[in-house]
Backbone as JSON Lines, residues from 0, in Angstrom:
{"i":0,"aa":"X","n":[0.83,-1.18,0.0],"ca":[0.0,0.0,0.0],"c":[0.88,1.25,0.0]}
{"i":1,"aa":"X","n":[2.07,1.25,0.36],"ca":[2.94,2.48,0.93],"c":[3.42,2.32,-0.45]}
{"i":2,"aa":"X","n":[3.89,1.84,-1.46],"ca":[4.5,1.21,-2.62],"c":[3.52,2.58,-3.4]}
{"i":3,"aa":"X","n":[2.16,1.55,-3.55],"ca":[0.99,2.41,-4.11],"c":[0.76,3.51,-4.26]}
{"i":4,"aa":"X","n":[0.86,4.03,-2.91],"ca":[0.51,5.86,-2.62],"c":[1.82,6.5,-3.3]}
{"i":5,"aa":"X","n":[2.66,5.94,-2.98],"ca":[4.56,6.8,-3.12],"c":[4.49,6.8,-4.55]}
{"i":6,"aa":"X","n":[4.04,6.11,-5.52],"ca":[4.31,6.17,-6.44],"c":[3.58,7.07,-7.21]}
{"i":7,"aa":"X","n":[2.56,6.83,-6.83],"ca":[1.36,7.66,-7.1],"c":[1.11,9.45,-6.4]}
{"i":8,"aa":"X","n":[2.26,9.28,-5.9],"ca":[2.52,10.88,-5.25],"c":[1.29,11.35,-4.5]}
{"i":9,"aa":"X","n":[0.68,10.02,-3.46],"ca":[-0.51,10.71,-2.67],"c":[-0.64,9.63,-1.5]}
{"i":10,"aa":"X","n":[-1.78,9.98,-0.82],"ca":[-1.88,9.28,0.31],"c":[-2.15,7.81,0.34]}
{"i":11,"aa":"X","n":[-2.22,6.59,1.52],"ca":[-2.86,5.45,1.27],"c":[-4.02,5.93,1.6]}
{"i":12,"aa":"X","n":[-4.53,6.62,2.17],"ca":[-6.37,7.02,2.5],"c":[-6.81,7.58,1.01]}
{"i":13,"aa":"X","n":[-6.23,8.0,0.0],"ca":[-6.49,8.41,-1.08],"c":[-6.44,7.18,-1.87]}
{"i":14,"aa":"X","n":[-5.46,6.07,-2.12],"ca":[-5.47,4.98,-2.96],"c":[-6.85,4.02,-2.33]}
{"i":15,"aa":"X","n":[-7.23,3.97,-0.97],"ca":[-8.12,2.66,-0.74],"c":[-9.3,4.0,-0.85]}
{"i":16,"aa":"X","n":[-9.58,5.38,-1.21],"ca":[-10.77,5.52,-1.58],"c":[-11.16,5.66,-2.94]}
{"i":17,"aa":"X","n":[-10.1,5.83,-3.82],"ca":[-10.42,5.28,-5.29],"c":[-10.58,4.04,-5.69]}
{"i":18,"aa":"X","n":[-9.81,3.16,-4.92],"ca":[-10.85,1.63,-5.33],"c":[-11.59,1.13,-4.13]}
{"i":19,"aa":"X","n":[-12.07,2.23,-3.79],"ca":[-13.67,1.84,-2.81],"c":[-13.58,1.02,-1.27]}
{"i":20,"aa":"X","n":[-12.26,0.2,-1.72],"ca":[-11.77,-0.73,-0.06],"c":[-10.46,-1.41,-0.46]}
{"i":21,"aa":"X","n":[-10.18,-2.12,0.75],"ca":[-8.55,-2.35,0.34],"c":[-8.89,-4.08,-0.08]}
{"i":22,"aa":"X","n":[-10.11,-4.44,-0.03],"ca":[-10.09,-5.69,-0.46],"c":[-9.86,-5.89,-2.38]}
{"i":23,"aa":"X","n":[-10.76,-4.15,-2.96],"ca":[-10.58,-4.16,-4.06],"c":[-9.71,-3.85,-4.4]}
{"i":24,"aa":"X","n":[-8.55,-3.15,-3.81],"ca":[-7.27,-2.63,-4.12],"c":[-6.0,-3.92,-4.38]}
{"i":25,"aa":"X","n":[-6.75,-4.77,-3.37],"ca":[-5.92,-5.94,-3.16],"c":[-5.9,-7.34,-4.56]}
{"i":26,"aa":"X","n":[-7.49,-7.41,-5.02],"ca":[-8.17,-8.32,-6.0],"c":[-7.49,-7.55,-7.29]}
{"i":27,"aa":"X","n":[-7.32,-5.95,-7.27],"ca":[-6.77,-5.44,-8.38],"c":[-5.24,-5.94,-8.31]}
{"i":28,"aa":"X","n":[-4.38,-5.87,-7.45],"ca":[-3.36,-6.24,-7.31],"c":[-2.74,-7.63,-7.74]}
{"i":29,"aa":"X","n":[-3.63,-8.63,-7.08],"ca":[-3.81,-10.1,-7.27],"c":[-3.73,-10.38,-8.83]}
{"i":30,"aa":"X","n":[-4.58,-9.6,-9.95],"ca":[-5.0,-10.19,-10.83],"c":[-4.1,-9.38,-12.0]}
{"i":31,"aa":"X","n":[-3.22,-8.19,-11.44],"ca":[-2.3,-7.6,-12.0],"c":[-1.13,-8.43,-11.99]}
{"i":32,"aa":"X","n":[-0.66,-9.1,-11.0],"ca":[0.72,-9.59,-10.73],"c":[0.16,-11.36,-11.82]}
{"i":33,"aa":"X","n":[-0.85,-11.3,-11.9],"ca":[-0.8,-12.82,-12.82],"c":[-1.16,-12.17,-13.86]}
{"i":34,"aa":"X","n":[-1.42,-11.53,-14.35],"ca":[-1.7,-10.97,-15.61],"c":[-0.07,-10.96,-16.35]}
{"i":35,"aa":"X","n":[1.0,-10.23,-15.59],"ca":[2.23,-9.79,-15.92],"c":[2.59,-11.07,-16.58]}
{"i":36,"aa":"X","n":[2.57,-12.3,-15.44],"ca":[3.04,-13.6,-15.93],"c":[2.98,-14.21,-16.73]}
{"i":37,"aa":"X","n":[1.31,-14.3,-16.95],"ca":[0.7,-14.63,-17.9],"c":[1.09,-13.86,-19.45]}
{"i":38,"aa":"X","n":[1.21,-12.64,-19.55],"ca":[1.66,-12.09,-20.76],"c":[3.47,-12.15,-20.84]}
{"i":39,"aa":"X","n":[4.24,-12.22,-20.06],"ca":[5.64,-12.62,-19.81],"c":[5.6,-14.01,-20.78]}
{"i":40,"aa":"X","n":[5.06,-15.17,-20.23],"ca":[5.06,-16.25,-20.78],"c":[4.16,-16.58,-22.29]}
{"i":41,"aa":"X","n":[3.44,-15.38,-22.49],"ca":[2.41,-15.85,-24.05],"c":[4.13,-14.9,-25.0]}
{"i":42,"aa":"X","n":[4.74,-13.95,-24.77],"ca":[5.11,-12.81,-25.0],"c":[6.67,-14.04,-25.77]}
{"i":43,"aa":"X","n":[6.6,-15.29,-25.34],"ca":[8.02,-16.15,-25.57],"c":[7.6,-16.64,-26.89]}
{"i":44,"aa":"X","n":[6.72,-16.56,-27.55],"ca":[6.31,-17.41,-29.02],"c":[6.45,-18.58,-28.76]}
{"i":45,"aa":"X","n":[6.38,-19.73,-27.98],"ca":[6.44,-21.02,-27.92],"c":[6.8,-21.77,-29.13]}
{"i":46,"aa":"X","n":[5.53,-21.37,-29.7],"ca":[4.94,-22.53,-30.81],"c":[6.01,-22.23,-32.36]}
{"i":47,"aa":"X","n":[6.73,-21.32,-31.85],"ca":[7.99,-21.3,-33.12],"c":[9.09,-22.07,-32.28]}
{"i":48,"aa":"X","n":[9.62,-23.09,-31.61],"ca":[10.31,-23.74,-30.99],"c":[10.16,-25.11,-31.29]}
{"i":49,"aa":"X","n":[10.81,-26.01,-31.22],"ca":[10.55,-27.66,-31.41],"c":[10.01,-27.88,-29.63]}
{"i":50,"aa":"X","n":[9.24,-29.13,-29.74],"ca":[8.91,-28.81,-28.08],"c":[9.93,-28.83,-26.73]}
{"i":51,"aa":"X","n":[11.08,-29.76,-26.92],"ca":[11.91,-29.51,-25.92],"c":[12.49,-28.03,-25.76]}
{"i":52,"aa":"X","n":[12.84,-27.53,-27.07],"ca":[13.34,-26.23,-27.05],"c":[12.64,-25.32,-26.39]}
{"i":53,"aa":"X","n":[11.24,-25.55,-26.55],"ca":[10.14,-24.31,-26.29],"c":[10.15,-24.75,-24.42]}
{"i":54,"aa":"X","n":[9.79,-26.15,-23.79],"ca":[10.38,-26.95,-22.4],"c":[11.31,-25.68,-21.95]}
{"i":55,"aa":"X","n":[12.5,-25.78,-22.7],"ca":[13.59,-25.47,-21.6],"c":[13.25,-23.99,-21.88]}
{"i":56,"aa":"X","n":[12.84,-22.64,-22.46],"ca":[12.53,-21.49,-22.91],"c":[11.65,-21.17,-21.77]}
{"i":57,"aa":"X","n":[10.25,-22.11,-21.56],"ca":[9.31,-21.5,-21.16],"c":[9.86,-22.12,-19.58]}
{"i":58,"aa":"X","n":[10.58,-23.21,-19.15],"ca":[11.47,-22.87,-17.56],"c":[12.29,-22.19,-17.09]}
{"i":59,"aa":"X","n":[13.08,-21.96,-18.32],"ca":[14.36,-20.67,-17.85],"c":[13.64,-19.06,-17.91]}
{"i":60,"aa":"X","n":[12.24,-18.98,-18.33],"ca":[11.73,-17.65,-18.68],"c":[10.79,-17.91,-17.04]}
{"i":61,"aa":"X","n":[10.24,-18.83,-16.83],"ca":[9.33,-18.79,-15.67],"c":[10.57,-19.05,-14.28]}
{"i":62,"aa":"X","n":[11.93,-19.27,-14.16],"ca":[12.25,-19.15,-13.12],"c":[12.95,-17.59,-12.99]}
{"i":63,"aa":"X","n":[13.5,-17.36,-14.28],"ca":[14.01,-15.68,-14.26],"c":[12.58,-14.54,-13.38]}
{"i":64,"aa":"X","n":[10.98,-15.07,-14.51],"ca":[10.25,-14.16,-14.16],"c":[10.3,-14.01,-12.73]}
{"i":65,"aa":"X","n":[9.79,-15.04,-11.54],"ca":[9.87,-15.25,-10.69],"c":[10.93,-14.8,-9.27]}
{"i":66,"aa":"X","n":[12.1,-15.07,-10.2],"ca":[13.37,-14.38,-9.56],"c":[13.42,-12.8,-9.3]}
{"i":67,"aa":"X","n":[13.23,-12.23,-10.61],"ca":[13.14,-11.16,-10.52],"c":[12.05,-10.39,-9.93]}
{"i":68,"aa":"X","n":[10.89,-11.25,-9.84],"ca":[9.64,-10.45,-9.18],"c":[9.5,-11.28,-8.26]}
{"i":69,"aa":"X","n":[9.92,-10.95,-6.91],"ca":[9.55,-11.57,-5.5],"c":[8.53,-10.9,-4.94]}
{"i":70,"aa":"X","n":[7.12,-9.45,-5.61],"ca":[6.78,-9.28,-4.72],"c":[5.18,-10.39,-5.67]}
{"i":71,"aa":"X","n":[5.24,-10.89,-6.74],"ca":[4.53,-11.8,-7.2],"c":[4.59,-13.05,-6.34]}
{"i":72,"aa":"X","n":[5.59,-13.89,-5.79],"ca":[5.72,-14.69,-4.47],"c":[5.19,-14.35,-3.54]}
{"i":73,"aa":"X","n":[5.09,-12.81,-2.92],"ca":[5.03,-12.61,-1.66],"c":[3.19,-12.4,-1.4]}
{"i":74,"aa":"X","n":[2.78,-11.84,-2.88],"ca":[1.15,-11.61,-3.09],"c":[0.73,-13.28,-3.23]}
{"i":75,"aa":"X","n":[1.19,-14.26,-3.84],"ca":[0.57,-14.88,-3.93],"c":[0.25,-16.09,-2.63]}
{"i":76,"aa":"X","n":[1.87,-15.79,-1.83],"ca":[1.66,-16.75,-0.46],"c":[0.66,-16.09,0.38]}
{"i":77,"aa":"X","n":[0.44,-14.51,0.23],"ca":[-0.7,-13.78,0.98],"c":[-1.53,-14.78,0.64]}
{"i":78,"aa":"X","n":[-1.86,-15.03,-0.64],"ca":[-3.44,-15.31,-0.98],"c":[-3.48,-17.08,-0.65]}
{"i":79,"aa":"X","n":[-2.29,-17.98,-0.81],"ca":[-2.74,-18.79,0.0],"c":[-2.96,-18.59,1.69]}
{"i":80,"aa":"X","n":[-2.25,-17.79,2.16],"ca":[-2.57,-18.32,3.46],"c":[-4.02,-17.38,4.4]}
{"i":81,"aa":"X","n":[-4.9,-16.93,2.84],"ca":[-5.89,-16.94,3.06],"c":[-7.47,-17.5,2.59]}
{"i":82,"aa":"X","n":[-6.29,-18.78,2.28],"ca":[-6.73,-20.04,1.76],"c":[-7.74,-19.31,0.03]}
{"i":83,"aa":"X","n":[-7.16,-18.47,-0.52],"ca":[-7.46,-18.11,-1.85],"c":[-8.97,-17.63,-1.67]}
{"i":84,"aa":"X","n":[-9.05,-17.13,-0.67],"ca":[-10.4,-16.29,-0.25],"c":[-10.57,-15.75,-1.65]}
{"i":85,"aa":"X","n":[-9.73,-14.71,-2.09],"ca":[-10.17,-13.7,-3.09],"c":[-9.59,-14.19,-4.65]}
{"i":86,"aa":"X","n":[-8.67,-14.77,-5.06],"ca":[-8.5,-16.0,-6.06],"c":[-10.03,-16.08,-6.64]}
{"i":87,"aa":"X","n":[-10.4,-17.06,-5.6],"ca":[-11.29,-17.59,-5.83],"c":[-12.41,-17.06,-6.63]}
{"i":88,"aa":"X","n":[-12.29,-15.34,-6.19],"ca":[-13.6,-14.87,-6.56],"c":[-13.32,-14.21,-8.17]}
{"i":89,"aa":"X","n":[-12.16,-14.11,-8.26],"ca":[-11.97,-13.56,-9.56],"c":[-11.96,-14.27,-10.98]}
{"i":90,"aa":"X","n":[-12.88,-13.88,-11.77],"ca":[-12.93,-14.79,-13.26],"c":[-11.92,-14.59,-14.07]}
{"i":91,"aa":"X","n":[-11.49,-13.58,-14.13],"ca":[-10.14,-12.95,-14.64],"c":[-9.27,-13.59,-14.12]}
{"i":92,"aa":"X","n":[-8.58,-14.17,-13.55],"ca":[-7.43,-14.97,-13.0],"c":[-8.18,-16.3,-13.28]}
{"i":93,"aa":"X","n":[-8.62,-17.05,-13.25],"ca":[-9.23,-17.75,-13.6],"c":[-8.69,-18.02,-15.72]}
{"i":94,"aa":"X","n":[-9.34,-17.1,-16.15],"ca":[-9.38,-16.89,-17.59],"c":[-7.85,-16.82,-17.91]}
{"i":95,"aa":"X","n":[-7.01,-16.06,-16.87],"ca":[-5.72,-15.29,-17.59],"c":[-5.08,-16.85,-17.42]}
{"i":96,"aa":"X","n":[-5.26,-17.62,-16.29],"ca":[-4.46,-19.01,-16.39],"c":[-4.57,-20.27,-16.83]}
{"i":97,"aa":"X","n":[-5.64,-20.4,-17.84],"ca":[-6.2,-21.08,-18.95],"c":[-4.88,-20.62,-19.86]}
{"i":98,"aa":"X","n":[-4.5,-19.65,-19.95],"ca":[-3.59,-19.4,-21.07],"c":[-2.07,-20.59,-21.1]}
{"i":99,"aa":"X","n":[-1.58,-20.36,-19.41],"ca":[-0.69,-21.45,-18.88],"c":[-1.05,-22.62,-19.3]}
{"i":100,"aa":"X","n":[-2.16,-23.25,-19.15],"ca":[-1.89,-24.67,-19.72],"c":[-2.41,-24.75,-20.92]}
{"i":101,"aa":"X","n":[-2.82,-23.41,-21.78],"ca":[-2.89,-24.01,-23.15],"c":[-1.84,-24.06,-23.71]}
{"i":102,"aa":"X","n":[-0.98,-23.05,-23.4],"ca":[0.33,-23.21,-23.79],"c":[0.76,-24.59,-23.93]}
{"i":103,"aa":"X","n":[1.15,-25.08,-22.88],"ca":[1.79,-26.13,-22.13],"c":[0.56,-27.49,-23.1]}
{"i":104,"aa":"X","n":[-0.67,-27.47,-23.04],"ca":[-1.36,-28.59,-24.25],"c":[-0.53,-28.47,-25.01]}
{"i":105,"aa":"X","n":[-0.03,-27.53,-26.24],"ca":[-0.14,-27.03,-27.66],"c":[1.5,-27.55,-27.57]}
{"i":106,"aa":"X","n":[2.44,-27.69,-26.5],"ca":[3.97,-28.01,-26.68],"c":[3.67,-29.61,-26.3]}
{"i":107,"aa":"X","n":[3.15,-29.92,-25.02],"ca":[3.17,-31.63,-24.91],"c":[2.58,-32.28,-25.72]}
{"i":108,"aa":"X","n":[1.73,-31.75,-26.64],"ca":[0.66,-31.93,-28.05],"c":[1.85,-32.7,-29.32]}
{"i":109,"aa":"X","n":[2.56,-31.47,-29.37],"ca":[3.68,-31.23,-30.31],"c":[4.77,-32.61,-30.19]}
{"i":110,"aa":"X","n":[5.21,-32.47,-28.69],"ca":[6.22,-33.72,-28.31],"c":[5.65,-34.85,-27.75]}
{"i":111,"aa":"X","n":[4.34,-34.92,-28.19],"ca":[3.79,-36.72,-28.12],"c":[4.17,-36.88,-29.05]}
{"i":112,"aa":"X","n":[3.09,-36.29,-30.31],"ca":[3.07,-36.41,-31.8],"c":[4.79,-36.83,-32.59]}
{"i":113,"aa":"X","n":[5.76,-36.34,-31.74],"ca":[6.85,-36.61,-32.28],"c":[7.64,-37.63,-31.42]}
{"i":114,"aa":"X","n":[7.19,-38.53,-30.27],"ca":[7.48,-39.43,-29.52],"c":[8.52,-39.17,-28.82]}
{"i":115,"aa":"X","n":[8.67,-37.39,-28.1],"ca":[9.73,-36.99,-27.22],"c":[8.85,-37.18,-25.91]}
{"i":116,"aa":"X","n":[7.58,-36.81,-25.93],"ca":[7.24,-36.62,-24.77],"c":[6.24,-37.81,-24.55]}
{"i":117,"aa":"X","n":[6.29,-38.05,-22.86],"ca":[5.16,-39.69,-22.59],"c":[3.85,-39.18,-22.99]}
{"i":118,"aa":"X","n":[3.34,-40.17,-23.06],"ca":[1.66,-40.08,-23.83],"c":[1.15,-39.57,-22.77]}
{"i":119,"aa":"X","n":[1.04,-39.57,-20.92],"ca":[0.77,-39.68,-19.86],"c":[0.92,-38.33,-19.51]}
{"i":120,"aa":"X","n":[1.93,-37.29,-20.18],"ca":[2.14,-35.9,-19.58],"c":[0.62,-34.91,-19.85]}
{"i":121,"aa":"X","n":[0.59,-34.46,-18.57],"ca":[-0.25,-33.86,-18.69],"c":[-0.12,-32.11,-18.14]}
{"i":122,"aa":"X","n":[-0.48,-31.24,-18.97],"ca":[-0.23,-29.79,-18.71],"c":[-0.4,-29.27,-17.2]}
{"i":123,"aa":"X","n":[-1.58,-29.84,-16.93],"ca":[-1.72,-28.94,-15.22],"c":[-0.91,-29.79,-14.41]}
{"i":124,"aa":"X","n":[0.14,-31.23,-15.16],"ca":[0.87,-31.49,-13.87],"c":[2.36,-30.68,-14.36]}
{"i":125,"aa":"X","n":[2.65,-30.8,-14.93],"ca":[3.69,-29.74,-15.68],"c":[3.45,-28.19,-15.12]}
{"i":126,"aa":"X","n":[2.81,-27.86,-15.32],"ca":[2.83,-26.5,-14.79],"c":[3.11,-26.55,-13.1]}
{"i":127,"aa":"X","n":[2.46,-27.35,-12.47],"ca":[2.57,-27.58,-10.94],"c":[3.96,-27.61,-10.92]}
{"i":128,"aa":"X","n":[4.79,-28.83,-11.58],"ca":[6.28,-29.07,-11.66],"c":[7.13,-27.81,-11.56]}
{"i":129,"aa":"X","n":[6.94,-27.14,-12.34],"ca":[7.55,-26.03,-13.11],"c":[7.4,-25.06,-11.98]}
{"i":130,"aa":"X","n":[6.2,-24.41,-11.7],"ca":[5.84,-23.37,-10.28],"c":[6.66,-24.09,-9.45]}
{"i":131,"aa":"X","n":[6.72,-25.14,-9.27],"ca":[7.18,-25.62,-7.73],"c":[8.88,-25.65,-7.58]}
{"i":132,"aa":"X","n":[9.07,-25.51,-9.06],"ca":[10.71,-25.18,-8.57],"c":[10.97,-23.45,-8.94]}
{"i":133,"aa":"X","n":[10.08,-23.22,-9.16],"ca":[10.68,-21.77,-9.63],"c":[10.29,-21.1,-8.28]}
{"i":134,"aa":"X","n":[9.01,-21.23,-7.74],"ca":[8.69,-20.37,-6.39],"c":[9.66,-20.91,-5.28]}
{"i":135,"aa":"X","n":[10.04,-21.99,-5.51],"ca":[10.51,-22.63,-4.08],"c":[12.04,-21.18,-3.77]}
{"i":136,"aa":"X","n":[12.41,-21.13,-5.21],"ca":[13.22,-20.71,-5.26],"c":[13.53,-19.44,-4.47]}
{"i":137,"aa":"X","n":[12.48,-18.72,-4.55],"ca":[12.67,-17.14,-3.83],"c":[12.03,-17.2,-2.9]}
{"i":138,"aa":"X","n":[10.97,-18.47,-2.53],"ca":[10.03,-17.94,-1.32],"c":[10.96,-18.89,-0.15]}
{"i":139,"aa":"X","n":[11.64,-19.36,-0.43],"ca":[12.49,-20.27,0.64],"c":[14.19,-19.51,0.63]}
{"i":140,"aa":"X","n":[14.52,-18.79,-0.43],"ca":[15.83,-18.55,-0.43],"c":[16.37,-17.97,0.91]}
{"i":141,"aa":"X","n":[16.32,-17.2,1.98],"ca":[16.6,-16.81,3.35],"c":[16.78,-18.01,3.77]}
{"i":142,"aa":"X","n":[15.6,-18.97,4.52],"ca":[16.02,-19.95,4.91],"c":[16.38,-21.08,4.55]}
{"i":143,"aa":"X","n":[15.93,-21.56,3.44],"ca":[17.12,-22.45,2.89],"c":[18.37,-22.24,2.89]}
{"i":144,"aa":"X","n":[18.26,-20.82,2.43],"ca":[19.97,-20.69,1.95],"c":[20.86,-20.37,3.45]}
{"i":145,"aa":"X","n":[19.83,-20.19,4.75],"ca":[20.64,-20.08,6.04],"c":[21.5,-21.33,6.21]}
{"i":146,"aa":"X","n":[20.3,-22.15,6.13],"ca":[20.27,-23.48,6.3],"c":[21.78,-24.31,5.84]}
{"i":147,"aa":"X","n":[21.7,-24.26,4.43],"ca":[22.33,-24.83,3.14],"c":[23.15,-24.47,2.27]}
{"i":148,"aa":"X","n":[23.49,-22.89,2.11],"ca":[23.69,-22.52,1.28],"c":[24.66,-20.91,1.95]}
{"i":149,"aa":"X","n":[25.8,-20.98,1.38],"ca":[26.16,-19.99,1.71],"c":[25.2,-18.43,0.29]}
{"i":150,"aa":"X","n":[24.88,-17.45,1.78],"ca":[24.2,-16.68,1.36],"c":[24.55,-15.45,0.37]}
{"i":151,"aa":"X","n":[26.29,-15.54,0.22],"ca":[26.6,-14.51,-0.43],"c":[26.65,-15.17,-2.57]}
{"i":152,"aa":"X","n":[26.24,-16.37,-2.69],"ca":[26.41,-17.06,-3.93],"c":[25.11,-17.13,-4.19]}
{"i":153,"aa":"X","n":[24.45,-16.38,-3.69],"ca":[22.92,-16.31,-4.28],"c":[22.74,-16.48,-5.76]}
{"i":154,"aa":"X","n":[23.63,-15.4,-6.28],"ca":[23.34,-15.33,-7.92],"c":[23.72,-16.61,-8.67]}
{"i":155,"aa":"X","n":[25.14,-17.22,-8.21],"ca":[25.64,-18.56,-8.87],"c":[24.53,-19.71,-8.57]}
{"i":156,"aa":"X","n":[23.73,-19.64,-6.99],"ca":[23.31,-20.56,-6.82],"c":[21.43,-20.45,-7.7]}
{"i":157,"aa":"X","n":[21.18,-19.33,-8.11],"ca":[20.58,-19.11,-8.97],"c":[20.45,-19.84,-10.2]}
{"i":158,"aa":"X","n":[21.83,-19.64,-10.81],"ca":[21.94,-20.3,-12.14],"c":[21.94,-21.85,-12.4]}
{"i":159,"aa":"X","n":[22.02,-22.34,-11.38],"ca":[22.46,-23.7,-10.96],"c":[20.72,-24.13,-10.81]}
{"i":160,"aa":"X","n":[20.27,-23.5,-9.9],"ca":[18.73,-24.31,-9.69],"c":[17.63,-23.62,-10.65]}
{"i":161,"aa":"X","n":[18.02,-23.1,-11.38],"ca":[17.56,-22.91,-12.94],"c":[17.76,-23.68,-13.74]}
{"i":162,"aa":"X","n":[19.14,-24.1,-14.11],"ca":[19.32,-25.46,-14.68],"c":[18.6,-26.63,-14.08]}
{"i":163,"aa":"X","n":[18.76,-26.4,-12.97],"ca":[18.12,-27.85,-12.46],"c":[16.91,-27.95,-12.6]}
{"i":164,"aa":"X","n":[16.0,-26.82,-12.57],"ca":[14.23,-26.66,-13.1],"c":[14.38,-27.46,-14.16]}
{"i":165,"aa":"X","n":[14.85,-26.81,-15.26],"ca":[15.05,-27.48,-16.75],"c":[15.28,-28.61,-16.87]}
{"i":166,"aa":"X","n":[16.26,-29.01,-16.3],"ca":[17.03,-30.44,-16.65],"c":[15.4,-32.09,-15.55]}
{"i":167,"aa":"X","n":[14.9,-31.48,-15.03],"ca":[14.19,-31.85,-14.08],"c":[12.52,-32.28,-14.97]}
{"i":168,"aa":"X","n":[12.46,-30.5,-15.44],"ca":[11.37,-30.55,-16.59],"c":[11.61,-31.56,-17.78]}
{"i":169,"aa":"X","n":[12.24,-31.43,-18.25],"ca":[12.47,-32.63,-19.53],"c":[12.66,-34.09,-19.01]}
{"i":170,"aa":"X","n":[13.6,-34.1,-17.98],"ca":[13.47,-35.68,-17.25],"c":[11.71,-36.16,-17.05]}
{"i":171,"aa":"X","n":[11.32,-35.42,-16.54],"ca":[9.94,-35.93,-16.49],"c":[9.27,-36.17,-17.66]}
{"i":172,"aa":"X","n":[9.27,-35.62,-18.34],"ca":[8.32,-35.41,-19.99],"c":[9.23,-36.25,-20.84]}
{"i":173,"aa":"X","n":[10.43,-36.56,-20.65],"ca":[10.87,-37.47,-21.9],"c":[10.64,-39.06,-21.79]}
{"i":174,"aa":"X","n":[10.43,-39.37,-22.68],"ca":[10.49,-41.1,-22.78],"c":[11.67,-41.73,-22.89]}
């Protein structure tokens, strides 16, 4: 909210009375930060790629997006850990992430048809795959990396579990 107003060169009592409450300020927010993604990832041309090519494109583009936008992590663990109260209510998020797994049909489509990918892959588990190493990445990096990881190799250790998204993604999908 302080983000909001500052930028906007005015108050937060001025931003939550132009969108009426902060729940709508918040649903606008929600459906902005997947919108970005969503056009980030249509914005890669897939379907000019062979399908592994387009695989490793659309993981190294969804762990960069991610990397670089931690406050898309930080909105979206809000919204689970309010168990997707407001998710839920929006058709627009809904609609914008139909786009994610058509994508993802139209490439595992591509690499059945050419006997790279198992007959068995299926887009909404692929996409799960894919989110789950790219978010793990920034929403755990503090404590994992307390944990595990010396904290000043952030960036090397970056490049490394980027590869490993990729190399992880195709292990699964290839025959």
């Amino acid at each position: 909210m302080e983000n909001i107003a500052s930028n906007a060169d005015t108050t937060k009592r001025m931003v939550v009375y132009h969108y009426k409450s902060k729940e709508a300020l918040y649903m606008q927010v929600l459906e902005y930060v997947y919108r970005c993604l969503r056009k980030h990832e249509l914005e890669l041309d897939l379907s000019a790629y062979p399908p592994a090519e387009a695989i490793v494109k659309l993981v190294e583009a969804s762990f960069d997006f991610h990397v670089s936008h931690p406050e898309f992590i930080r909105i979206v663990s809000t919204e689970n850990m309010l168990r997707g109260r407001f998710i839920r209510q929006s058709t627009n998020i809904r609609a914008l992430n139909q786009t994610a797994l058509t994508l993802l049909d139209d490439i595992l489509e591509r690499g059945k048809k050419g006997h790279l990918f198992k007959e068995d892959a299926q887009a909404r588990d692929v996409h799960r795959l894919i989110s789950s190493l790219c978010v793990h990445q920034v929403a755990n990096q503090y404590t994992f990396g307390a944990l595990f990881e010396n904290p000043d190799e952030f960036d090397t250790q970056n490049a490394h579990y980027r590869q490993l998204a990729v190399m992880v993604a195709l292990r699964y999908l290839m025959i």
